[in-house]
VOLOLUM-859804 format. One record per residue (C-alpha): residue in three letters; residue number from 1; x, y, z negated. Coordinates in Angstrom, 2 decimals. Example, Ala and Ser with C-alpha at 12.3 -4.5 7.8 and 13.67 -1.06 7.14 Angstrom:
REM VOLOLUM-859804
   rest    nr         X         Y         Z
    ALA     1     12.30     -4.50     -7.80
    SER     2     13.67     -1.06     -7.14
***
This chain:
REM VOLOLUM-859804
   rest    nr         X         Y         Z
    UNK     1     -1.98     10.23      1.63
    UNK     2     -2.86      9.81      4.03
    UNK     3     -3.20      7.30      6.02
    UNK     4     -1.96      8.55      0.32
    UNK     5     -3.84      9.52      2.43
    UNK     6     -0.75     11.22      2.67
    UNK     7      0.50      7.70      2.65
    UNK     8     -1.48      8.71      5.63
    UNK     9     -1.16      9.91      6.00
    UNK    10      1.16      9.25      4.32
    UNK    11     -2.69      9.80      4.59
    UNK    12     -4.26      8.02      4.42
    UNK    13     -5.56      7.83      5.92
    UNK    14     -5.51      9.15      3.58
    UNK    15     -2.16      9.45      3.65
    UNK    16     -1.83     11.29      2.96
    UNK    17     -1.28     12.11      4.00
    UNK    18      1.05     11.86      4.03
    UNK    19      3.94      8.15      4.17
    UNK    20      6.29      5.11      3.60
    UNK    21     10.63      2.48      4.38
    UNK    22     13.17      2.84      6.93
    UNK    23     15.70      2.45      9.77
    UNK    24     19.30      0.32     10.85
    UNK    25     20.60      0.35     14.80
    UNK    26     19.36     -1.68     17.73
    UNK    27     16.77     -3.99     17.85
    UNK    28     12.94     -3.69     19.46
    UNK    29      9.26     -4.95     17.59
    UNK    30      8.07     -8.26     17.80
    UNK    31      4.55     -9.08     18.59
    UNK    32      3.88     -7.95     14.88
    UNK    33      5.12     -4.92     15.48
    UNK    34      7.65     -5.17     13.11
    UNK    35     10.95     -3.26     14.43
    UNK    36     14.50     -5.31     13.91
    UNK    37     17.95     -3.55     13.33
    UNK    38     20.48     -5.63     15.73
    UNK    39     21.89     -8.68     16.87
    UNK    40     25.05     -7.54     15.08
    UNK    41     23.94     -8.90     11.83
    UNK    42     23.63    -12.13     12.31
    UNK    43     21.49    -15.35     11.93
    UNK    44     18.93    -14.34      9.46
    UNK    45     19.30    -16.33      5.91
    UNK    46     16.76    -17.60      4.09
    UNK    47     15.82    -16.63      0.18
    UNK    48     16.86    -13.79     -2.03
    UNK    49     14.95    -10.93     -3.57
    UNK    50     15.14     -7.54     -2.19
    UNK    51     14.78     -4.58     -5.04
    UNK    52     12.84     -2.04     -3.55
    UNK    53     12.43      1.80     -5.17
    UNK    54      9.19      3.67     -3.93
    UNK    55      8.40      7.06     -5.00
    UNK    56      4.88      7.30     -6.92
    UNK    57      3.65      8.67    -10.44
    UNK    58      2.17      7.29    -13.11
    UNK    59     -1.28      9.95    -12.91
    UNK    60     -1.89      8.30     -8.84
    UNK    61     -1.91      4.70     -9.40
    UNK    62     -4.42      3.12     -7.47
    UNK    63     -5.23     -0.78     -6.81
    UNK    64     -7.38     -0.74     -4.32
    UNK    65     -6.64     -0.89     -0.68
    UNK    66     -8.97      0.96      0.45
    UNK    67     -9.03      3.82     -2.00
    UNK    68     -6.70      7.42     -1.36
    UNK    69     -3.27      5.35     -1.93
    UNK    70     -1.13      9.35     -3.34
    UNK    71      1.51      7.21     -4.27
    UNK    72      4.20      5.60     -2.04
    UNK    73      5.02      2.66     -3.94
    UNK    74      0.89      1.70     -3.70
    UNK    75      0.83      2.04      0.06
    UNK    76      4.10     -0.41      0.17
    UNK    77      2.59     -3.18     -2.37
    UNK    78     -1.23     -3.07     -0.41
    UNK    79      0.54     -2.99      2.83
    UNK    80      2.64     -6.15      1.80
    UNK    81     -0.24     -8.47      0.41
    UNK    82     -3.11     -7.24      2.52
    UNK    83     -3.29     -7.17      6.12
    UNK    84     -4.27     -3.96      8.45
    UNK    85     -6.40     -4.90     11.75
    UNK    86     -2.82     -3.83     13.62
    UNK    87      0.53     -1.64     13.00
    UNK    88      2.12      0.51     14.44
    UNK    89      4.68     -0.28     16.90
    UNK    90      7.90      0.17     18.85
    UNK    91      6.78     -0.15     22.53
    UNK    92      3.39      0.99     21.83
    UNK    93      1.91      3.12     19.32
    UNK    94     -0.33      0.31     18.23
    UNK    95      0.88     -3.08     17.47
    UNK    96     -1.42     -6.59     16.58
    UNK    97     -1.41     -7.66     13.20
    UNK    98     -4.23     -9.04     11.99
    UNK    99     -6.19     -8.92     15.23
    UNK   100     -4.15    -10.14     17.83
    UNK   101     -5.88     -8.82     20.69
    UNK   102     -9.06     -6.07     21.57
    UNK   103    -10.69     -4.84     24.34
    UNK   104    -13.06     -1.84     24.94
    UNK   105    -17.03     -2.06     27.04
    UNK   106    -16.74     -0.07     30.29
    UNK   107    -18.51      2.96     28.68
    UNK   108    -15.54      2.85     25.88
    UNK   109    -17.86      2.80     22.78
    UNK   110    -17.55     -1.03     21.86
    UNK   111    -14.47     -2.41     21.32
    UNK   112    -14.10     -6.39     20.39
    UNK   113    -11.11     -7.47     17.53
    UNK   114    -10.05    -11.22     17.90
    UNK   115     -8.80    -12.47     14.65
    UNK   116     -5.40    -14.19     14.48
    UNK   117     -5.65    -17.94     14.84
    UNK   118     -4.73    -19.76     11.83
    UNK   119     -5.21    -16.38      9.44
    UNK   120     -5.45    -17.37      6.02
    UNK   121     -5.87    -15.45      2.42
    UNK   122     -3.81    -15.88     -0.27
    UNK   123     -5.43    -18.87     -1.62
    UNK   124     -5.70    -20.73      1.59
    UNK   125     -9.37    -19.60      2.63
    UNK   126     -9.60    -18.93      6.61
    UNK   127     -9.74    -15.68      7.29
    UNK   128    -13.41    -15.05      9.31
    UNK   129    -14.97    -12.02     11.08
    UNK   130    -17.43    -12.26      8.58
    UNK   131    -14.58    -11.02      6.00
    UNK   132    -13.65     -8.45      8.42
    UNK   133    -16.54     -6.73      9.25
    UNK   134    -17.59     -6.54      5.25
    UNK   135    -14.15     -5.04      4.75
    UNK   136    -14.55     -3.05      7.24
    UNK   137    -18.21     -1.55      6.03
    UNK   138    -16.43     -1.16      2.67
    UNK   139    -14.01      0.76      4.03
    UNK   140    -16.32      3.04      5.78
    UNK   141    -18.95      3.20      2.90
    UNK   142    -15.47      5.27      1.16
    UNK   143    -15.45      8.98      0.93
    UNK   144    -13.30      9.30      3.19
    UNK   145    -14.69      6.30      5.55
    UNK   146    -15.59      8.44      8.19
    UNK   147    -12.70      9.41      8.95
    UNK   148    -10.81      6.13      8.43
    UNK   149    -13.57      4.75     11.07
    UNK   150    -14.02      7.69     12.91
    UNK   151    -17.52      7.42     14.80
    UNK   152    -18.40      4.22     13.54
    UNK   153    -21.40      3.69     11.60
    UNK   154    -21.50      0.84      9.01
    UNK   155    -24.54     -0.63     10.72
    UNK   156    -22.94     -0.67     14.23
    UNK   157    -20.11     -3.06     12.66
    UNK   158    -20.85     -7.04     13.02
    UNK   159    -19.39    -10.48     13.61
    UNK   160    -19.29    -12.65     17.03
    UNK   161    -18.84    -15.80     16.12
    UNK   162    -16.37    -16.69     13.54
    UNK   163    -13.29    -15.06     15.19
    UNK   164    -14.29    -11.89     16.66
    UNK   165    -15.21     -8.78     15.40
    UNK   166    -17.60     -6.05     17.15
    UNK   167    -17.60     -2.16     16.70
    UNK   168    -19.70      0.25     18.31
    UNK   169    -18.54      3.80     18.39
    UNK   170    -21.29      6.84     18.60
    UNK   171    -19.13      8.01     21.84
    UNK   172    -16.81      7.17     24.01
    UNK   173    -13.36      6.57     22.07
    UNK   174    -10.30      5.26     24.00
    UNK   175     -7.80      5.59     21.27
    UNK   176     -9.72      3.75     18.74
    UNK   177     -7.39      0.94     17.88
    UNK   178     -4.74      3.73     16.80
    UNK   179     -6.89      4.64     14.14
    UNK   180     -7.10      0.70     13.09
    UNK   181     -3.57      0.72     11.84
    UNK   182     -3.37      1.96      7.91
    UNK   183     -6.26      1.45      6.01
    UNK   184     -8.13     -1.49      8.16
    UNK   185     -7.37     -3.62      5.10
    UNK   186     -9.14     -6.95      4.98
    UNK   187    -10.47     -8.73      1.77
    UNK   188    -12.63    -11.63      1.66
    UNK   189    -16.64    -11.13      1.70
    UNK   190    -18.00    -10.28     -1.47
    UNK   191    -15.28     -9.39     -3.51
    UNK   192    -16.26     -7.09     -6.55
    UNK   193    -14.67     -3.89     -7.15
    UNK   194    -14.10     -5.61    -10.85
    UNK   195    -11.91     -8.32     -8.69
    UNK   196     -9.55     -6.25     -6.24
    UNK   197     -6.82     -6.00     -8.75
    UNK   198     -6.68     -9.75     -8.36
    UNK   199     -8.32    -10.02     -5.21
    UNK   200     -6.46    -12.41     -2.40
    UNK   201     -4.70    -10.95      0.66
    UNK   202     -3.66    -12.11      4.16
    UNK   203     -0.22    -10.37      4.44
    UNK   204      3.34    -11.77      4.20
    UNK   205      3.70    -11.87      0.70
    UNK   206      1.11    -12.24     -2.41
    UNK   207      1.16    -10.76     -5.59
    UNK   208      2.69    -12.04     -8.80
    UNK   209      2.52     -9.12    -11.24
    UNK   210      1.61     -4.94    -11.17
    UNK   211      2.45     -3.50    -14.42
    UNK   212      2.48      0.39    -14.63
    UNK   213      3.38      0.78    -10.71
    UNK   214      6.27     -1.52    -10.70
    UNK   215      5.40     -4.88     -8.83
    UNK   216      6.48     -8.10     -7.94
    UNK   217      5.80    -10.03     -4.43
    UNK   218      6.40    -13.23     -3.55
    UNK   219      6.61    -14.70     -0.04
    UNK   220      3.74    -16.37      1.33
    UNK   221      4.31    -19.02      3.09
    UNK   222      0.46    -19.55      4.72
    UNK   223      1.35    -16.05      6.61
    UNK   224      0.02    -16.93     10.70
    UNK   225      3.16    -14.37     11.25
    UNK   226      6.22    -14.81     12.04
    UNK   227      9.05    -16.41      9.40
    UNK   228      9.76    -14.29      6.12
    UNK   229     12.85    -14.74      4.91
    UNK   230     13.11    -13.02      1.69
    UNK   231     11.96    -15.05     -1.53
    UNK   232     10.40    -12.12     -3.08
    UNK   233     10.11     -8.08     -3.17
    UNK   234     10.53     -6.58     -6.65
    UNK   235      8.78     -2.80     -6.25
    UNK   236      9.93     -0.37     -8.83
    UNK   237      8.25      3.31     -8.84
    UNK   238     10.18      6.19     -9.11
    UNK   239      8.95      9.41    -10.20
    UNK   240     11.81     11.48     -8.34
    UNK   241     13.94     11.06     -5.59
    UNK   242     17.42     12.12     -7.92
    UNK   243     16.41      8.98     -9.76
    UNK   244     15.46      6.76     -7.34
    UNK   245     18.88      7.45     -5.57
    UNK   246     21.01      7.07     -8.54
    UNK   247     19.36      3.78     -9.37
    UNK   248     20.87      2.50     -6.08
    UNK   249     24.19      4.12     -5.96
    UNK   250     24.51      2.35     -9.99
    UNK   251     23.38     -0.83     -8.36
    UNK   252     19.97     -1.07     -9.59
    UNK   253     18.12     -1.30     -6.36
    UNK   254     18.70     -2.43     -2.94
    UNK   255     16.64      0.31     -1.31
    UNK   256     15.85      3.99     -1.82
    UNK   257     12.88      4.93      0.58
    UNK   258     12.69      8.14      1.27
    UNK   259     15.31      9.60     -0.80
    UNK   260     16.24     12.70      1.23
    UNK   261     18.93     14.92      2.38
    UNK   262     20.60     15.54     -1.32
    UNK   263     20.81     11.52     -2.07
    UNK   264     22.39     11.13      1.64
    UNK   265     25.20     13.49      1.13
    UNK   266     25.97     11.71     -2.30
    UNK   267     26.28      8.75     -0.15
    UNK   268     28.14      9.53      2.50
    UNK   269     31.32      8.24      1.24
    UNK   270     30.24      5.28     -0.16
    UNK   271     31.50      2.33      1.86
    UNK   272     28.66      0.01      0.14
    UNK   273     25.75      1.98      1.17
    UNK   274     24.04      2.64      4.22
    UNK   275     22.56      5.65      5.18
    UNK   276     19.32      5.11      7.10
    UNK   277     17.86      8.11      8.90
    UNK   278     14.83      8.54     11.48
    UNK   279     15.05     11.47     13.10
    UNK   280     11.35     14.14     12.95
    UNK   281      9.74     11.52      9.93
    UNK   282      7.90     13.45      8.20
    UNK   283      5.61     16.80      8.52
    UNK   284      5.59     19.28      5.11
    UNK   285      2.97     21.72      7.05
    UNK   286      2.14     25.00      4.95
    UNK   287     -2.12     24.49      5.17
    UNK   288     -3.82     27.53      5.39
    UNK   289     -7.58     27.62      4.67
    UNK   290    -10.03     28.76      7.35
    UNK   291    -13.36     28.44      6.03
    UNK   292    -15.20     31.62      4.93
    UNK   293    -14.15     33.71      1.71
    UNK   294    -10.34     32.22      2.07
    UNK   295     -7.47     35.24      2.82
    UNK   296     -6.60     33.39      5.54
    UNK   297    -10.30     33.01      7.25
    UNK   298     -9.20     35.42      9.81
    UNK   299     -7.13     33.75     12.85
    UNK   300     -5.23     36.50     13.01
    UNK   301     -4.14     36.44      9.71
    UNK   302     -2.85     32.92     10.01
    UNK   303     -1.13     33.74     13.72
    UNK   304      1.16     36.05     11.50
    UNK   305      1.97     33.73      8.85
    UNK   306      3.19     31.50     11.24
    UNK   307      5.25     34.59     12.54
    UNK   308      6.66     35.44      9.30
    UNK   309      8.57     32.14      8.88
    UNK   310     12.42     31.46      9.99
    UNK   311     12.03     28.18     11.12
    UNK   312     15.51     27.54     11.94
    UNK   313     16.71     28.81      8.01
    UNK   314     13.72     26.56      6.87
    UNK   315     15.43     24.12      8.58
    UNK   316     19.11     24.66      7.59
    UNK   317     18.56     25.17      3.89
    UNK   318     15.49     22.94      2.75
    UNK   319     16.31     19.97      5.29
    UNK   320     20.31     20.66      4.65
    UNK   321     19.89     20.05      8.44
    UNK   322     18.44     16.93      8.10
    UNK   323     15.48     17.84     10.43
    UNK   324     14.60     19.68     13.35
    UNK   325     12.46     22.95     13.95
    UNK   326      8.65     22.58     14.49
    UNK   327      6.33     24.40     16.55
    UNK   328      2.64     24.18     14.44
    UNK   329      1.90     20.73     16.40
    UNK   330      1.59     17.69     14.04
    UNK   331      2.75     14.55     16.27
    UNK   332      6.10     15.90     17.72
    UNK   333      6.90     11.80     18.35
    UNK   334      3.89     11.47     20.67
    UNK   335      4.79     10.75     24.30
    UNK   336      2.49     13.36     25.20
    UNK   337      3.71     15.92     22.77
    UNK   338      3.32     19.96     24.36
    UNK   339      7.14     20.53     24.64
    UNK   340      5.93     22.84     27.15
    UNK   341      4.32     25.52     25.10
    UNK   342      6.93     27.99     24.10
    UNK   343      8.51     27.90     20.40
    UNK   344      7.34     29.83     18.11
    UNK   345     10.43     32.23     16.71
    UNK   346      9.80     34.73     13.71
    UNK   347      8.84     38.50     15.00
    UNK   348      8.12     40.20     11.43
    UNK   349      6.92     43.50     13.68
    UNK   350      4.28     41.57     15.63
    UNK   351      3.22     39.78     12.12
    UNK   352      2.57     43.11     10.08
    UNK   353      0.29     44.50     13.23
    UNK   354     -2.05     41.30     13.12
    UNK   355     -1.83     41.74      9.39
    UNK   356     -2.98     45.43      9.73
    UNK   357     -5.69     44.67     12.26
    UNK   358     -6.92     41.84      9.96
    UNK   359     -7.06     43.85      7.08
    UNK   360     -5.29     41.78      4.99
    UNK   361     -4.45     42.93      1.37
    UNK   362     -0.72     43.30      0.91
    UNK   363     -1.38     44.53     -2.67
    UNK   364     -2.83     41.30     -4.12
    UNK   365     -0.10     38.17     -5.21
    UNK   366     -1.13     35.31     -3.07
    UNK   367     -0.56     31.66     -4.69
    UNK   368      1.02     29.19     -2.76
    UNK   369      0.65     25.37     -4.45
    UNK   370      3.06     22.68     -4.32
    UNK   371      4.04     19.34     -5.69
    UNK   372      7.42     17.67     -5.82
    UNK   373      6.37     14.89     -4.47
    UNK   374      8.60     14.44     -1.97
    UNK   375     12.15     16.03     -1.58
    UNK   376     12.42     19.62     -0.59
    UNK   377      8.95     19.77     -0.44
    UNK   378      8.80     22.65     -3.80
    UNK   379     11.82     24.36     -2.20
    UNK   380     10.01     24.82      1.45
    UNK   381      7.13     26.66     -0.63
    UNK   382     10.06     28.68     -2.63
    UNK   383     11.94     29.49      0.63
    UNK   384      8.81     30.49      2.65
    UNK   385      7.73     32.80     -0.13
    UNK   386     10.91     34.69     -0.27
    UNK   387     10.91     35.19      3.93
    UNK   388      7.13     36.17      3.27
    UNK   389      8.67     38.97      1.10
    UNK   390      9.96     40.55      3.67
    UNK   391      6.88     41.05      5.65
    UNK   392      5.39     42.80      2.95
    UNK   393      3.47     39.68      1.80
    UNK   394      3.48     38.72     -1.87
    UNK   395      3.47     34.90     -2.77
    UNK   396      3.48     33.28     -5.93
    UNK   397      4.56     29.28     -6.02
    UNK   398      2.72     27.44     -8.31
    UNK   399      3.69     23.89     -9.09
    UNK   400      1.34     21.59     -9.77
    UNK   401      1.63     17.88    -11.20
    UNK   402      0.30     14.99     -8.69
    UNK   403     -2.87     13.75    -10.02
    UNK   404     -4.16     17.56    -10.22
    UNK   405     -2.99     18.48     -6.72
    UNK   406     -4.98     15.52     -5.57
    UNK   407     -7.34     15.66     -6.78
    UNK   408     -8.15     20.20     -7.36
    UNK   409     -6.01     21.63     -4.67
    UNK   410     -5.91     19.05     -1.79
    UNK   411     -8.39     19.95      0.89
    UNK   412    -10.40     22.58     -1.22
    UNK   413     -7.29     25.09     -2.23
    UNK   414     -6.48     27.96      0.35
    UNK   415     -3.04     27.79      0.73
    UNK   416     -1.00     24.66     -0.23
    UNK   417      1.86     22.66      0.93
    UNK   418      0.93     18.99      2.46
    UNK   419      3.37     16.33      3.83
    UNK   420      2.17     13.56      6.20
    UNK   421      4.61     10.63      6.65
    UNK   422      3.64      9.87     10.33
    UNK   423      4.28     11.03     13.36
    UNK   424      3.83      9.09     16.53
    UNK   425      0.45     10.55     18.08
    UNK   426     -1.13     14.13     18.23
    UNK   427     -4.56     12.50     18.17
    UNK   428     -4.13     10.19     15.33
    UNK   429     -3.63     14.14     13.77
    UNK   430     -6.35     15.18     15.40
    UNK   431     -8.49     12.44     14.44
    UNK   432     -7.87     12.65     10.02
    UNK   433     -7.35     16.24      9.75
    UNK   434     -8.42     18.44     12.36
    UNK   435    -12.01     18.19     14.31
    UNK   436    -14.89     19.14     12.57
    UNK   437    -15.45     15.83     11.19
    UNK   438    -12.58     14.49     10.07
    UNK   439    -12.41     13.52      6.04
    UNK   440     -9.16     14.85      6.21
    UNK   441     -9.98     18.14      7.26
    UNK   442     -7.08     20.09      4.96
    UNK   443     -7.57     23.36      6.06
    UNK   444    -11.57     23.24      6.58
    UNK   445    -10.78     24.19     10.02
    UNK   446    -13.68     24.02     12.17
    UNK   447    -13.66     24.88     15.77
    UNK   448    -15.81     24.11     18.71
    UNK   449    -13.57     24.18     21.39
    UNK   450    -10.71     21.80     19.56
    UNK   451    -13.23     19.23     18.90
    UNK   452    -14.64     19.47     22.68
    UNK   453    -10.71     19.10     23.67
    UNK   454    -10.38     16.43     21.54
    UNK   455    -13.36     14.30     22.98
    UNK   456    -12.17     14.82     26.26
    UNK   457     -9.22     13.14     25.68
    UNK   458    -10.46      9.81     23.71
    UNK   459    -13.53      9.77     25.91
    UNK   460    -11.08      8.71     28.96
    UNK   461     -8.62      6.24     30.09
    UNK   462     -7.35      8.20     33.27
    UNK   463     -3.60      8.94     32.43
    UNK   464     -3.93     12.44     34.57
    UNK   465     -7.48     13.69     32.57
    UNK   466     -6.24     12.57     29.29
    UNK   467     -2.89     14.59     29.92
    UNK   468     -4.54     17.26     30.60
    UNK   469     -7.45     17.16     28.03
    UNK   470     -4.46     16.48     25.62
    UNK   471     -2.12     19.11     26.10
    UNK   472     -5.10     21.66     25.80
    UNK   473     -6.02     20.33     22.29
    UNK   474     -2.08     21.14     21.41
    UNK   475     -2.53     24.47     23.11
    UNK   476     -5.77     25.02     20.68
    UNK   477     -3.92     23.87     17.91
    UNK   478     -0.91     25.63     18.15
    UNK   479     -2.51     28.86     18.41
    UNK   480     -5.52     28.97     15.99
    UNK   481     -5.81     25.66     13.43
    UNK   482     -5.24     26.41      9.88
    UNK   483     -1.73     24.72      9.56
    UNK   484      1.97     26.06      9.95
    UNK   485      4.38     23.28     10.69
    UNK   486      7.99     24.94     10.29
    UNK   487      9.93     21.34     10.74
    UNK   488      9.95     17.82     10.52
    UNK   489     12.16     16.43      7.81
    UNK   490     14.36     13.58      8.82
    UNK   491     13.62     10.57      7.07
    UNK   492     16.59      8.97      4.49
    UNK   493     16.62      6.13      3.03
    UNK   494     19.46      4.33      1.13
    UNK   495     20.32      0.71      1.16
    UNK   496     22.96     -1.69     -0.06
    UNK   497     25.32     -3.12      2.25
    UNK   498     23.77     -6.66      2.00
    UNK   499     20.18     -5.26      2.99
    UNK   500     19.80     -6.47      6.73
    UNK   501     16.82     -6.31      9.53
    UNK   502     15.20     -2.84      7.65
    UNK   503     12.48     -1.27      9.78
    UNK   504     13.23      1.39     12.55
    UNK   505      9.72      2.88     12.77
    UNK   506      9.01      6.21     11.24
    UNK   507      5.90      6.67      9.60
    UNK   508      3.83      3.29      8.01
    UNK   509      5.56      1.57     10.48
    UNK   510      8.59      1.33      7.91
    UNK   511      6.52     -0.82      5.35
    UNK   512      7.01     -3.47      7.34
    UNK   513      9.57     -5.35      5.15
    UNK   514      8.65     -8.67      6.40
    UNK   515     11.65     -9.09      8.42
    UNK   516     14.03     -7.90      5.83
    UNK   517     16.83    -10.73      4.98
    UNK   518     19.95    -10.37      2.28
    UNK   519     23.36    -11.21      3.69
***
């Protein structure tokens, strides 16, 4: 998740994946990047503890920050105690947090982080780019560091001076502080993997006790951020959305992240709960395996399993119309999103020739694996199967607990359901789970003429080349990657009447609680 990596990704990036909290009215981000909900509310008041449900199991739990985070409710408690290099953000993309400013070399390959004056850890040690960069190699000495430092080698990362931090890239990379912004956790120098449980963070509020995924935060008040006003965050995990919203309509919680479509019709009525939505949230993409030996190895074969789909029903039934219809581009909230490529609509005729020419066995039971991680994310598999069926094709859904999906089916199984809870920037896509590289790489999807697109457009800063560079990758991807992106769910959350200030952003952006006051 992600970056999970879902966490994301929501990935993370690993995250996924995939996410991870959510959205009132009004408001822009602060210099933190964290998004506010309106003037309306009032003067912000001091103290209180905000009760938080996350969604997370028991079989995912991970402490470390720079691990695969598969559960929501980890992503939210790291992303609270330690800080990222920056956020994501409401004017921009990318937002300072920890670094406050950067700037790239002519040639685009080094970039230079300045650390935020007056950053602190936990138990009052300044924060120096020696901590930085040794997070930083840590991170990138991770399975998955390649991709969460895409380019950057562990030798080309070093201090300048105490404040400043120095990374060279192996080519010319642009859009390199986007991919700063989820797992860019810092920790001080030295700390032993024995130690992270405990280990001291730089974020807006420190630890007090984990205990079987349920947490408690308390504000820190040596943050170099802005004011938090909350006393504490109490974190409980949730193992299903049904119970995570019913814990909040009995009063239980304060907020249900993420609680989807069937939790915000429940609510509708209620005068004492606010329904939070933010519109095209979250990608569930169908991933299709490309790599040799897979049924779906064959481009055409994938072409007509992105024919066979009804997006719109997809839409309608899964989402309960919480969503909107997809066209097989992750990123639909970048600013240079394709709208101009024509939607793909369901034409079972044209599907069962590519099928034919393809070869493709219509006699064999094909098994589609899913989670229920998220809502609606079991039913899109059960839905998609039962259009498939009338195309000839033959799919079995096969449900499979967390942990195992992780950690069996997620990039290695040939056709699987994913969710990514971001959605702000093709490339960031790109970047995890796409070119050739990428540790993220769900589908094993390897293509020579994506990843040449895709350097063209981080190896520039001309608006006009990138554009163009840009919507080519989206053409590429659209027509041949390994992933079918029906729709993007609306994101729900559910929150008490006395919750103010909650974060607008989709994606990580909506663990940003630090602004969050109680009226």
């Amino acid at each position: 998740m992600g970056v999970t990596r879902r966490q994301l990704l929501w990935a993370g990036t690993g995250i996924g994946a995939a996410g991870i909290l959510a959205a009132c009215s009004g408001g822009g981000a602060d210099s933190k990047g964290a998004a506010a909900s309106g003037a309306a509310d009032g003067k912000p008041r001091a103290g209180g503890t905000l009760r938080v449900g996350v969604l997370g199991h028991a079989s995912a739990i991970t402490r470390d920050p720079h691990g695969t985070q598969a559960n929501e409710s980890d992503y939210l408690v790291l992303a609270l105690v330690f800080d990222t290099l920056t956020v994501p953000g409401a004017k921009t993309n990318t937002a300072p947090r920890l670094a406050t400013s950067w700037e790239p070399s002519a040639d685009l390959k080094t970039w230079k982080f300045r650390i935020a004056e007056g950053a602190v850890f936990h138990d009052g040690t300044p924060v120096t780019a020696e901590d930085v960069v040794w997070s930083l190699k840590r991170l990138r000495e991770t399975p998955s560091g390649a991709a969460r430092l895409p380019g950057i080698q562990t030798k080309n990362i070093r201090a300048e001076g105490a404040d400043t931090v120095v990374l060279v890239s192996d080519y010319a990379n642009a859009e390199f502080p986007l991919m700063t912004r989820f797992t860019t956790f810092v920790l001080k120098k030295g700390t032993k993997d024995s130690e992270i449980a405990k280990a001291p963070g730089t974020g807006p509020f420190r630890l007090d006790w984990f205990r079987g995924g349920n947490a408690r935060l308390v504000r820190n008040d040596k943050w170099y951020g802005p004011a938090v006003h909350l006393d504490a965050i109490e974190v409980t995990m949730f193992e299903t959305p049904q119970a995570m919203a019913n814990a909040l309509l009995a009063g239980q919680i304060d907020l249900a992240s993420n609680a989807g479509a069937v939790a915000a019709r429940t609510a509708a009525s209620r005068k004492d709960v606010q329904v939070l939505r933010r519109p095209d949230d979250m990608a569930m993409p169908i991933v299709m395996r490309t790599a040799k030996g897979s049924p779906f190895a064959d481009e055409r074969v994938r072409a007509a399993m992105r024919l066979v789909v009804d997006r719109e029903a997809m839409v309608k039934q899964v989402l309960s119309g919480y969503g909107t219809v997809a066209n097989d581009i992750l990123g639909t909230g970048d600013p240079g999103y394709a709208k101009d490529i024509p939607q793909r609509t369901r034409d079972l005729a044209r599907a069962g020739q590519l099928l034919k020419e393809a070869g493709f066995d219509l006699s064999r039971t094909y098994e589609l694996v899913t989670t229920e991680d998220i809502s609606g994310l079991a039913d899109s598999a059960t839905l998609f199967a039962n259009q498939a069926r009338e195309a000839g094709i033959k799919i079995k859904v096969v449900k499979q607990e967390s942990g195992a999906f992780w950690e069996k089916t997620w990039k290695s199984g040939d056709f699987y359901t994913s969710y990514w809870g971001t959605n702000d920037s093709v490339i960031f896509f790109a970047s995890k789970t796409m070119v050739g590289e990428a540790g993220q790489n769900e589908a094993g999807w390897h293509d020579a003429g994506f990843d040449a697109a895709y350097r063209d457009v981080i190896g520039t800063a001309d608006p006009e080349k990138r554009a163009a560079a840009l919507r080519k990758l989206q053409q590429i991807e659209h027509d041949r990657s390994g992933y079918l992106l029906w729709g993007m769910a609306d994101g729900i959350d559910l929150a008490a009447a006395k919750v103010r200030n909650l974060p607008r952003l989709p994606g990580y952006g909506r663990v940003q609680l630090e602004g969050v006051w109680l009226r």
